[in-house]
DSSP file (Angstrom, degrees, kcal/mol; ACC not computed):
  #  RESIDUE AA STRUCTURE BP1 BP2  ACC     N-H-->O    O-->H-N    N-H-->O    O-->H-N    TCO  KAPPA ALPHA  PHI   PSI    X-CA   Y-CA   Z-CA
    1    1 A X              0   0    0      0, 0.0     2,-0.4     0, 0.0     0, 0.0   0.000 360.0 360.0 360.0 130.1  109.4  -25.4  -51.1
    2    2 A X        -     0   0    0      2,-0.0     2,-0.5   122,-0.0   122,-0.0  -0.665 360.0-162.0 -96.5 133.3  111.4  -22.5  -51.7
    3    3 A X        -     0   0    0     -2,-0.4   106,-0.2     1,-0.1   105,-0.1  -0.930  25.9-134.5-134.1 168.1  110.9  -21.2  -55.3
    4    4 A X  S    S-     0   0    0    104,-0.8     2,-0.3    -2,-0.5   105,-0.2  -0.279  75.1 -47.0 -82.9  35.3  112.9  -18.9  -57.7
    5    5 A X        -     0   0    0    103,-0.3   105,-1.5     2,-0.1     2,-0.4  -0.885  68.3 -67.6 138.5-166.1  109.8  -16.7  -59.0
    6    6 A X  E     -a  110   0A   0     30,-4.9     2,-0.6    -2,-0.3    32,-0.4  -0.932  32.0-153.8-137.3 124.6  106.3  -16.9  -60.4
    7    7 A X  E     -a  111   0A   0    103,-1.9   105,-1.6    -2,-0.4     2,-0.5  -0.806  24.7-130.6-104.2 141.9  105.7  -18.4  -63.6
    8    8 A X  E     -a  112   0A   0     30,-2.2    32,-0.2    -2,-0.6     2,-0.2  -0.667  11.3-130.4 -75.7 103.5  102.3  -17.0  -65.3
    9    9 A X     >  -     0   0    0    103,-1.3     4,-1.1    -2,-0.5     5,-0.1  -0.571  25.0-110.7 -95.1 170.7   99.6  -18.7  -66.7
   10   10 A X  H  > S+     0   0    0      1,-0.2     4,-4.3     2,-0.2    -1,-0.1   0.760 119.2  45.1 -70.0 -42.5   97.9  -18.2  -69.9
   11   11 A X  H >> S+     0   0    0      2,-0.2     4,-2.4     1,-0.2     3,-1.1   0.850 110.6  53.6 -49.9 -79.7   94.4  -16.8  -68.1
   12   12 A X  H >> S+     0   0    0      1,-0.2     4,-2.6     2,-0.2     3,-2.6   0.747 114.1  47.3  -2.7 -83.0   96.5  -14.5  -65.6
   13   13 A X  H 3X>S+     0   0    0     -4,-1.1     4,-1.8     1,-0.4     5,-0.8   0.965 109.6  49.8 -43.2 -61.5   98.2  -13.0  -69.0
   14   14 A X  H <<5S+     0   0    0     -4,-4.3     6,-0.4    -3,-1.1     4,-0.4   0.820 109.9  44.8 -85.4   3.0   95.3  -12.5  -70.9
   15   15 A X  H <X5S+     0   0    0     -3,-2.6     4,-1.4    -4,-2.4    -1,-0.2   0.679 111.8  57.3 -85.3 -10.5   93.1  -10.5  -68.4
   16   16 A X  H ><5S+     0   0    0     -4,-2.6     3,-1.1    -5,-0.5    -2,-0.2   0.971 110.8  40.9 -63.0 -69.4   96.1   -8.6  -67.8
   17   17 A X  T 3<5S+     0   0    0     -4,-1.8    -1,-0.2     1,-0.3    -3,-0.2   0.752 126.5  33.3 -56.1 -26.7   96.3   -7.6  -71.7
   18   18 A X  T 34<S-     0   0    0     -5,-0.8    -1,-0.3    -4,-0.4    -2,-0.2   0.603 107.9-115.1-133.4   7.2   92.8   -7.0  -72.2
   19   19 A X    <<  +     0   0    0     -4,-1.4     4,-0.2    -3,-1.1     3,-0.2   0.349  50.0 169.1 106.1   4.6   91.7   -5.6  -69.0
   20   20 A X    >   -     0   0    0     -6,-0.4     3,-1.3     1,-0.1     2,-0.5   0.393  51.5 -67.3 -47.1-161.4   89.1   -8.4  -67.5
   21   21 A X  T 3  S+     0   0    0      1,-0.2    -1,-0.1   109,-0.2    -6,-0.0  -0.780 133.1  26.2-118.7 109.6   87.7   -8.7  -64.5
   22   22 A X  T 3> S+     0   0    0     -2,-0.5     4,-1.0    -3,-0.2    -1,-0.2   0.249  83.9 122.0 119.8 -19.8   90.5   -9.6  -61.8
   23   23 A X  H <>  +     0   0    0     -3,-1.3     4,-1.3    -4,-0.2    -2,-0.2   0.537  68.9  70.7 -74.7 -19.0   93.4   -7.5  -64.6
   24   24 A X  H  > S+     0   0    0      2,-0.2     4,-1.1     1,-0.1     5,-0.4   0.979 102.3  34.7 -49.4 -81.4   93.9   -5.3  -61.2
   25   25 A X  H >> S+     0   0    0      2,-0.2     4,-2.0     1,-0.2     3,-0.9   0.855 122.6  41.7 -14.2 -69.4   95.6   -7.9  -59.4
   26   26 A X  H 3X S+     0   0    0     -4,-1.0     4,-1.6     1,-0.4     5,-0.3   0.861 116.6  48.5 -81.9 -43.7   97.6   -9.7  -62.3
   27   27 A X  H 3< S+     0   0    0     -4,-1.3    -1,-0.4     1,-0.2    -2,-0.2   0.596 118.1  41.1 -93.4  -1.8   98.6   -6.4  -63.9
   28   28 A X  H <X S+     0   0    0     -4,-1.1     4,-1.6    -3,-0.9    -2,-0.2   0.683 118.0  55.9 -96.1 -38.6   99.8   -5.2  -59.8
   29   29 A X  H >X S+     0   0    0     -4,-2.0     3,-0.8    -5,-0.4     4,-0.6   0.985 113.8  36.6 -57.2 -84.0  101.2   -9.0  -59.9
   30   30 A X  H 3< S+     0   0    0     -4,-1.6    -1,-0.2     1,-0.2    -3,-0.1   0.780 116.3  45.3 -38.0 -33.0  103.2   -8.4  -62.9
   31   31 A X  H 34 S+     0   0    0     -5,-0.3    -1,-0.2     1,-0.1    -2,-0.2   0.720 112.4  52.0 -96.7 -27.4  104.6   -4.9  -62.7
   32   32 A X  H << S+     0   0    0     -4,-1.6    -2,-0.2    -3,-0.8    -1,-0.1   0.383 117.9  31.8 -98.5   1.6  105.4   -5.3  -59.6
   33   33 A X  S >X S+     0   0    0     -4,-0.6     3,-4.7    -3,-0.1     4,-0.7  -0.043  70.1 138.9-143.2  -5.6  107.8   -9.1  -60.0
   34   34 A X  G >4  +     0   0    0     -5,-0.4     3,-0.6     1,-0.2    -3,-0.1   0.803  69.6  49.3 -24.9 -45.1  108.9   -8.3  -63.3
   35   35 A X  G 34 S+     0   0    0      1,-0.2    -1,-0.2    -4,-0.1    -4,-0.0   0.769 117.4  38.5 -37.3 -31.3  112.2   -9.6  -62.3
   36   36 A X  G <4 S+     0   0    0     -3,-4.7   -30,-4.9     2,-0.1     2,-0.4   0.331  90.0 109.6-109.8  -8.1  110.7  -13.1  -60.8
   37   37 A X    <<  +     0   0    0     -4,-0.7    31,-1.1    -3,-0.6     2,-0.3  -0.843  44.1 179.5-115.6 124.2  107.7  -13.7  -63.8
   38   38 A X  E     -c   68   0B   0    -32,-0.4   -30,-2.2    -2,-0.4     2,-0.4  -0.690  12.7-153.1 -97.3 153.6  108.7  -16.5  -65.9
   39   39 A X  E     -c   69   0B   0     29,-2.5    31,-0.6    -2,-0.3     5,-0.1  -0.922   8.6-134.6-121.7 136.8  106.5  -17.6  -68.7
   40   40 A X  E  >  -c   70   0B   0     -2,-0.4     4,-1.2   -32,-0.2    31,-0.2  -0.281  23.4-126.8 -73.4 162.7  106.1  -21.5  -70.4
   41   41 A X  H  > S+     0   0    0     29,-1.6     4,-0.7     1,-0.2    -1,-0.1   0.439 109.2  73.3 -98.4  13.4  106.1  -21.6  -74.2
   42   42 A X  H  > S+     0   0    0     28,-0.2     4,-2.2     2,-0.2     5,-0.2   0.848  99.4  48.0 -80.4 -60.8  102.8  -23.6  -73.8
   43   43 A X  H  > S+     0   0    0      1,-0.2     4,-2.9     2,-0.2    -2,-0.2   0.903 111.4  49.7 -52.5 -43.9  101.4  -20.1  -72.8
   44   44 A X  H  X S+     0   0    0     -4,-1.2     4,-2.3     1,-0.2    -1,-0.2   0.940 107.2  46.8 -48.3 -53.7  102.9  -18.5  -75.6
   45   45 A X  H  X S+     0   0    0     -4,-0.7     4,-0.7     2,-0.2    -1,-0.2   0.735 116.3  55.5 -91.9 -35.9  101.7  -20.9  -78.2
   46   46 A X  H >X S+     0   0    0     -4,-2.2     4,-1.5     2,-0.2     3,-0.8   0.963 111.2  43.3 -49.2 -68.2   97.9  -20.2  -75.8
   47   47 A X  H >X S+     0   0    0     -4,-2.9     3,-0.7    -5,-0.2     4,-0.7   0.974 113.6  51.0 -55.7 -52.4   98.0  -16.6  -76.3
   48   48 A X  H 3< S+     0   0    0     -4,-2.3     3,-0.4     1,-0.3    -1,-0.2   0.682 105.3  54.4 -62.1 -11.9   99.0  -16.9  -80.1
   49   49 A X  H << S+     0   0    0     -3,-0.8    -1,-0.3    -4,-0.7    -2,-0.2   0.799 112.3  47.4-103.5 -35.9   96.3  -19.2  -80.8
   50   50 A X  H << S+     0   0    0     -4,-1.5    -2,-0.2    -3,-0.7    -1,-0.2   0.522  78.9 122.3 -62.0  -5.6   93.6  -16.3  -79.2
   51   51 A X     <  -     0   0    0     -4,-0.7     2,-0.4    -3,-0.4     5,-0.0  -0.521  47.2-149.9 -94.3 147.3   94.6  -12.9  -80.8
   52   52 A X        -     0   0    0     -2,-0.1     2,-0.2     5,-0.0     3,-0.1  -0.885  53.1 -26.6-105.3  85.7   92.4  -11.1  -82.6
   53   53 A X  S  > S-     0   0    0     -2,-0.4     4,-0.6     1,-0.2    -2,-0.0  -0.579  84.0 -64.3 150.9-162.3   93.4   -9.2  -85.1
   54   54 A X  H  > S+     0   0    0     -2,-0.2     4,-1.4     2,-0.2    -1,-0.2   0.799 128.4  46.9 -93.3 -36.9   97.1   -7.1  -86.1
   55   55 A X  H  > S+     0   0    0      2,-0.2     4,-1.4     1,-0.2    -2,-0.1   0.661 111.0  51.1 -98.2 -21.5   97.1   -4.4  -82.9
   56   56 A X  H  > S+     0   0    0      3,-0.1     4,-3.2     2,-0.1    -1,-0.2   0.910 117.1  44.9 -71.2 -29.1   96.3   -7.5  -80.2
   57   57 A X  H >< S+     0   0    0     -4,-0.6     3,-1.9     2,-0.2     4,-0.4   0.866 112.1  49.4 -62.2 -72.9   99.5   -9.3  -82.1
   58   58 A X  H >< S+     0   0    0     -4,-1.4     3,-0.7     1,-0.4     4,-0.5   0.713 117.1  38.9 -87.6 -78.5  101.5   -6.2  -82.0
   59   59 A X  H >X S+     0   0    0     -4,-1.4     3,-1.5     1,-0.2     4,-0.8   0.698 113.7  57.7 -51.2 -26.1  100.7   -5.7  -78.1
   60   60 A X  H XX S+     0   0    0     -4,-3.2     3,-2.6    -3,-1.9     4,-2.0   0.946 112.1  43.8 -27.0 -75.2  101.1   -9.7  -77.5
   61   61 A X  H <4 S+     0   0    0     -3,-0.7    -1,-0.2    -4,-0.4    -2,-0.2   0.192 107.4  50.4-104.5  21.4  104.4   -9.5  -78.9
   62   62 A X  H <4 S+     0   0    0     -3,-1.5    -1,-0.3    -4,-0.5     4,-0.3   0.405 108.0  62.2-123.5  -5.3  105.9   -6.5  -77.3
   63   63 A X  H XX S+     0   0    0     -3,-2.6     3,-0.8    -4,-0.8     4,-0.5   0.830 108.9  43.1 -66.3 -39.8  104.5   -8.2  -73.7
   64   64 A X  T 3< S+     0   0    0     -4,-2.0    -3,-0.1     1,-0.3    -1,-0.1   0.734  90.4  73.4 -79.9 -17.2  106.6  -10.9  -74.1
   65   65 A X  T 34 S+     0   0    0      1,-0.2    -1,-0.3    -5,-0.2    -2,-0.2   0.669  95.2  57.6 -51.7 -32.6  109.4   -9.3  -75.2
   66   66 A X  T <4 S+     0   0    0     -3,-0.8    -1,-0.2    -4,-0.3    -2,-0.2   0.954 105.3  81.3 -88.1 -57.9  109.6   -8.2  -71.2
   67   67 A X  S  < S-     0   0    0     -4,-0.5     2,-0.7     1,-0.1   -29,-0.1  -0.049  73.8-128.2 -73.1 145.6  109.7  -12.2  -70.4
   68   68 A X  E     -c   38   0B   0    -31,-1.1   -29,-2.5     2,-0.0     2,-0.7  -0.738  29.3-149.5 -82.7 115.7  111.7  -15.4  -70.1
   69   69 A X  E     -c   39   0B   0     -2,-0.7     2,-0.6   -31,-0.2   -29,-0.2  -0.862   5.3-148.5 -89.5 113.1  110.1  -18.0  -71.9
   70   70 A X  E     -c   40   0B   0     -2,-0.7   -29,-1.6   -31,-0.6   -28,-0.2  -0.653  13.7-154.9 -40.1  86.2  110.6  -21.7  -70.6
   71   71 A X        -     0   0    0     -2,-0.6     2,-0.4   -31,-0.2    -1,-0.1  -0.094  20.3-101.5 -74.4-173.8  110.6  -24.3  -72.9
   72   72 A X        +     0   0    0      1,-0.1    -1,-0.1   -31,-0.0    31,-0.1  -0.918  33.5 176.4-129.0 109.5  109.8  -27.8  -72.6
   73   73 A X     >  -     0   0    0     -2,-0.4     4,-0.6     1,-0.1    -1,-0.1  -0.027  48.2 -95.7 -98.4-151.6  112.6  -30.5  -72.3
   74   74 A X  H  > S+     0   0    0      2,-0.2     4,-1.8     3,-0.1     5,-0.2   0.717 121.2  62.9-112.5 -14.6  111.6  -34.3  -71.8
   75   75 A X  H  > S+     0   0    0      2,-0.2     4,-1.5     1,-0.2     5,-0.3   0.852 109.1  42.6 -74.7 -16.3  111.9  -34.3  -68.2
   76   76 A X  H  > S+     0   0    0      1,-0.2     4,-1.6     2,-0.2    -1,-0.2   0.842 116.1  49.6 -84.8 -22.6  109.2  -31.8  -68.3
   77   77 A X  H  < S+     0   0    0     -4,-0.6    -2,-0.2     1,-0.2    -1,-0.2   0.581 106.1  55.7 -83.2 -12.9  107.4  -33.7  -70.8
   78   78 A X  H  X S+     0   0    0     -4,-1.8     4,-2.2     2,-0.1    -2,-0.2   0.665 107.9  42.1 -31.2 -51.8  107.6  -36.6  -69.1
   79   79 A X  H  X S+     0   0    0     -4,-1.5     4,-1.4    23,-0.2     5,-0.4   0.904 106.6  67.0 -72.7 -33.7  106.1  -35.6  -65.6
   80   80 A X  H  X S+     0   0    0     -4,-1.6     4,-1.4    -5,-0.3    -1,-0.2   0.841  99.8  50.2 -60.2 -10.1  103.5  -33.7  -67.6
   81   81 A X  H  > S+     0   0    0      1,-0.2     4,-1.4     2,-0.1     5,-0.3   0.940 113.3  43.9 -68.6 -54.2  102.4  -37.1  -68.7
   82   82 A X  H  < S+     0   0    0     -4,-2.2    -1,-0.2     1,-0.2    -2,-0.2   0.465 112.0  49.5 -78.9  12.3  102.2  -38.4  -65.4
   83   83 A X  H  X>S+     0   0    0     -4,-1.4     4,-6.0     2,-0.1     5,-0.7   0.652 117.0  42.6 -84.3 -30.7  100.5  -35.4  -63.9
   84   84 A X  H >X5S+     0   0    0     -4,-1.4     3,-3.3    -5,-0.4     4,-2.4   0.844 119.6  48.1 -64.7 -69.6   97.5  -35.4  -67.1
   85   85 A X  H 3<5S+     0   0    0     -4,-1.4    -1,-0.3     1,-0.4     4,-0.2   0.531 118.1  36.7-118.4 -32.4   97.5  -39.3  -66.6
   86   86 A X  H 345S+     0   0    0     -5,-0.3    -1,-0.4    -4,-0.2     4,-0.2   0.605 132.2  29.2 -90.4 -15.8   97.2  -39.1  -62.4
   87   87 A X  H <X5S+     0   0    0     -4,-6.0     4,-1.5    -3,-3.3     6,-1.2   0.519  94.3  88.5-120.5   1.4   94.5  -35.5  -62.5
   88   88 A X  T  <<S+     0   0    0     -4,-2.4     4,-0.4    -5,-0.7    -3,-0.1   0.712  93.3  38.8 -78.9  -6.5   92.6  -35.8  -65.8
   89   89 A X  T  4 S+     0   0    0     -5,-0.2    -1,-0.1    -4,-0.2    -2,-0.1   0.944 130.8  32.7 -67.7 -55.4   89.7  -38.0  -64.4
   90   90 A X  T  4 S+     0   0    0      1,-0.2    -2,-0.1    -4,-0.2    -3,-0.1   0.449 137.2  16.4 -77.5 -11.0   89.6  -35.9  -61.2
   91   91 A X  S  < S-     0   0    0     -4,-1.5    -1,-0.2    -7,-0.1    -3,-0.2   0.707  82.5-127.2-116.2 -39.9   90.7  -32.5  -62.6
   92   92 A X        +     0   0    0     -5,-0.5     2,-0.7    -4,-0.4    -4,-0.2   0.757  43.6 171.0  -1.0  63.7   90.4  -32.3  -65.9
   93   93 A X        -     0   0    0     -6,-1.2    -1,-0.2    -9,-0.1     2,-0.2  -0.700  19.0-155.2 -76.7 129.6   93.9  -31.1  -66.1
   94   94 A X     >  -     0   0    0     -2,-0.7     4,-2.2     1,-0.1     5,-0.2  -0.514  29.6 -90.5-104.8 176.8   94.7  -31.1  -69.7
   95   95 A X  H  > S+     0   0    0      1,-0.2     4,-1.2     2,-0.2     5,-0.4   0.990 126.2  49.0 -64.0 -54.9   98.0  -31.5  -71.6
   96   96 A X  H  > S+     0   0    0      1,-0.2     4,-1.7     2,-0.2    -1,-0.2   0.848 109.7  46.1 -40.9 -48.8   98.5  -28.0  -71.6
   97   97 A X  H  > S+     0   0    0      1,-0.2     4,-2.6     2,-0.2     5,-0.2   0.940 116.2  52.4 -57.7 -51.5   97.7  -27.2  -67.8
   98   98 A X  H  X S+     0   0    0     -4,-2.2     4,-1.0     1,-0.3    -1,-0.2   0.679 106.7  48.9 -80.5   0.7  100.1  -30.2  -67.0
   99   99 A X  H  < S+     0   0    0     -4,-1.2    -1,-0.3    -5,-0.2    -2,-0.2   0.748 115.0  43.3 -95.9 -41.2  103.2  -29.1  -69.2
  100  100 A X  H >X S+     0   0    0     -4,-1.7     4,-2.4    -5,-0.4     3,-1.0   0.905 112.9  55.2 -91.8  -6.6  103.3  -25.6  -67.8
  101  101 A X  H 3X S+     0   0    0     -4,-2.6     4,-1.6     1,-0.2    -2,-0.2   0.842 114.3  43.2 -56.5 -34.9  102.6  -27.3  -64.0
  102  102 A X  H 3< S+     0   0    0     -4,-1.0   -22,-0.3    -5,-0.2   -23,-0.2   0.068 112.0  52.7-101.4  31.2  105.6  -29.3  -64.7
  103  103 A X  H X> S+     0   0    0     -3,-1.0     4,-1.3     3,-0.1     3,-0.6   0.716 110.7  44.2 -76.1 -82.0  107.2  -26.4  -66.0
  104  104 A X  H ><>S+     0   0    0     -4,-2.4     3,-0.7     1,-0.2     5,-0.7   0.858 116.6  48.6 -18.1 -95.3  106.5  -24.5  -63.0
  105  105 A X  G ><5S+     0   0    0     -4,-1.6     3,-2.7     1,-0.3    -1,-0.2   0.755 110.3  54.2 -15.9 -62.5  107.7  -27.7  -60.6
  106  106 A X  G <45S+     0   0    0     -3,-0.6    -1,-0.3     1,-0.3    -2,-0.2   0.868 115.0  37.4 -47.4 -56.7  110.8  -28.1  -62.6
  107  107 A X  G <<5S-     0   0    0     -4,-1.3  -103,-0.4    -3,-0.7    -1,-0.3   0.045 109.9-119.2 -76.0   6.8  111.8  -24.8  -62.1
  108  108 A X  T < 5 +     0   0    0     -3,-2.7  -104,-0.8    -4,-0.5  -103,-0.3   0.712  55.5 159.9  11.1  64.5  110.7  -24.5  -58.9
  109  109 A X      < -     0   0    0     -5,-0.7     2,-0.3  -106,-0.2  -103,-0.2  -0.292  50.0-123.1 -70.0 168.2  108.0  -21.5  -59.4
  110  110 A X  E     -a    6   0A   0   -105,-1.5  -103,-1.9    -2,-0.1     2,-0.3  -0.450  44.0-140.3-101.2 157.4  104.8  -20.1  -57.5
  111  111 A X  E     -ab   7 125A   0     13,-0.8    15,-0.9    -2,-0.3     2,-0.4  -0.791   5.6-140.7-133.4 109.0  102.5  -20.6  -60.6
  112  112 A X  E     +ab   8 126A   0   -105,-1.6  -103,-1.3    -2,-0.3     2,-0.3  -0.587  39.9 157.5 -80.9 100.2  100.4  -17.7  -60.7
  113  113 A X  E     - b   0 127A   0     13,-2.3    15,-1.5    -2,-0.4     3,-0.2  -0.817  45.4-166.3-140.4 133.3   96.8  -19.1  -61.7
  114  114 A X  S    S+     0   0    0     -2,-0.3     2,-0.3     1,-0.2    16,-0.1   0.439  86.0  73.1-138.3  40.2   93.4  -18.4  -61.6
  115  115 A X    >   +     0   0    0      1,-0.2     3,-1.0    14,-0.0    -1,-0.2  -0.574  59.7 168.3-125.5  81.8   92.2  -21.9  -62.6
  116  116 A X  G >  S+     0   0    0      1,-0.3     3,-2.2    -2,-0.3     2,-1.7   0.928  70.8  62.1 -51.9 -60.2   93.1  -23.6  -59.2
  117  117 A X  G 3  S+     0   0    0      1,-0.3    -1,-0.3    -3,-0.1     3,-0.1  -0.021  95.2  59.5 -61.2  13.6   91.3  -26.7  -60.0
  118  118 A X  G <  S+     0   0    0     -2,-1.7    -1,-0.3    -3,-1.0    -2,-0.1   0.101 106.2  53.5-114.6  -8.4   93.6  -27.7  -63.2
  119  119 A X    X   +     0   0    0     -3,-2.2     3,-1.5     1,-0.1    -2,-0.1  -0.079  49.9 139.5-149.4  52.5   96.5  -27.7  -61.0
  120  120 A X  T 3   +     0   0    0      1,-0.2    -1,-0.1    -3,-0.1    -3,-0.1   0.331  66.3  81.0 -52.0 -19.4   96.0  -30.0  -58.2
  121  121 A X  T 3  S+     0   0    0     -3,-0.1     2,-0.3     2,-0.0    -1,-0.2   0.731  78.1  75.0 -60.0 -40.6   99.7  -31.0  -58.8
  122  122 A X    <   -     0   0    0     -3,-1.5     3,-0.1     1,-0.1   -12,-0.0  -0.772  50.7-167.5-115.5 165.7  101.5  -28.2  -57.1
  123  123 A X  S    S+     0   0    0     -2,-0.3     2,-1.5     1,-0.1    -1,-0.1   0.623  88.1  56.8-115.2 -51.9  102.1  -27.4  -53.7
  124  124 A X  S    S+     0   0    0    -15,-0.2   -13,-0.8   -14,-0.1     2,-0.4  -0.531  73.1 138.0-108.0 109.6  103.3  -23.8  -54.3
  125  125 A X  E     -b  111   0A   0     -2,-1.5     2,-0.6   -15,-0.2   -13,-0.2  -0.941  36.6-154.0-126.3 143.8  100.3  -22.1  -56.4
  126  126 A X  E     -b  112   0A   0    -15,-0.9   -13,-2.3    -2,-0.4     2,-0.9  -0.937  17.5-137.0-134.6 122.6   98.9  -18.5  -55.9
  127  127 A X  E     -b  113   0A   0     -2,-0.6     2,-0.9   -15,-0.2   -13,-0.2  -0.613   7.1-157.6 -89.5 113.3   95.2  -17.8  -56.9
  128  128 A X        -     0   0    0    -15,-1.5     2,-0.1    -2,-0.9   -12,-0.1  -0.710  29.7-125.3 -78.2 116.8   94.2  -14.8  -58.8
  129  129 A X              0   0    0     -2,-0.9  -104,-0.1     1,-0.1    -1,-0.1  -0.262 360.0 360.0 -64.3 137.3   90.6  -14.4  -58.0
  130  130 A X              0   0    0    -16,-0.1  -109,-0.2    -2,-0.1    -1,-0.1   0.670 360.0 360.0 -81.5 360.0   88.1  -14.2  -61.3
């Protein structure tokens, strides 16, 4: 599958921003694709629901500023039903994981991850080790 870029998911993003263990990679990953790194607005709506405090918002919202955010039509909400409803016994892929995999799919992205096992859906996935 040939794809247009790498959309980021929510982990990737927040070791980047706060410097965890693996933030070498994703922040080399990132700086280095800027062009190419999409993000879903199911990761936005992930990050906003973690920050702690007025100076994580501040930097949150001047990282995203750099990024395209992907929204969610109904053909994307649609597969993402039928990915949670075909990997959530096996996977536990959850609604979230499966909205920004069938972000990713639609849009044909790498989806940069480093929770392989949630995304058993796609073919073109790239693991950031934890």
């Amino acid at each position: 599958m040939v794809t247009n870029g790498f959309l980021v998911d929510t982990d990737i993003i927040i070791r980047h921003l706060r410097g965890r263990q693996g933030s070498e990679i994703a922040t080399k990953l990132i700086t280095e694709n800027l062009d190419e790194i999409k993000i879903s607005v199911i990761t936005v709506s992930e990050l906003y629901a973690g920050v702690k405090g007025i100076a994580e918002e501040t930097q949150l919202n001047k990282f995203l500023d750099v990024f395209e955010e992907l929204p969610v039509d109904l053909e994307i909400a649609a597969k993402a039903g039928y990915f949670k409803n075909k990997w959530y016994s096996s996977h536990g892929s959850g609604l979230a994981d499966c909205l920004i995999a069938a972000t990713a799919d639609h849009h044909k992205l790498t989806l940069v991850t480093g929770n392989f096992k949630h995304f058993p859906m796609l073919e073109d996935k790239l693991k950031v080790d934890e």
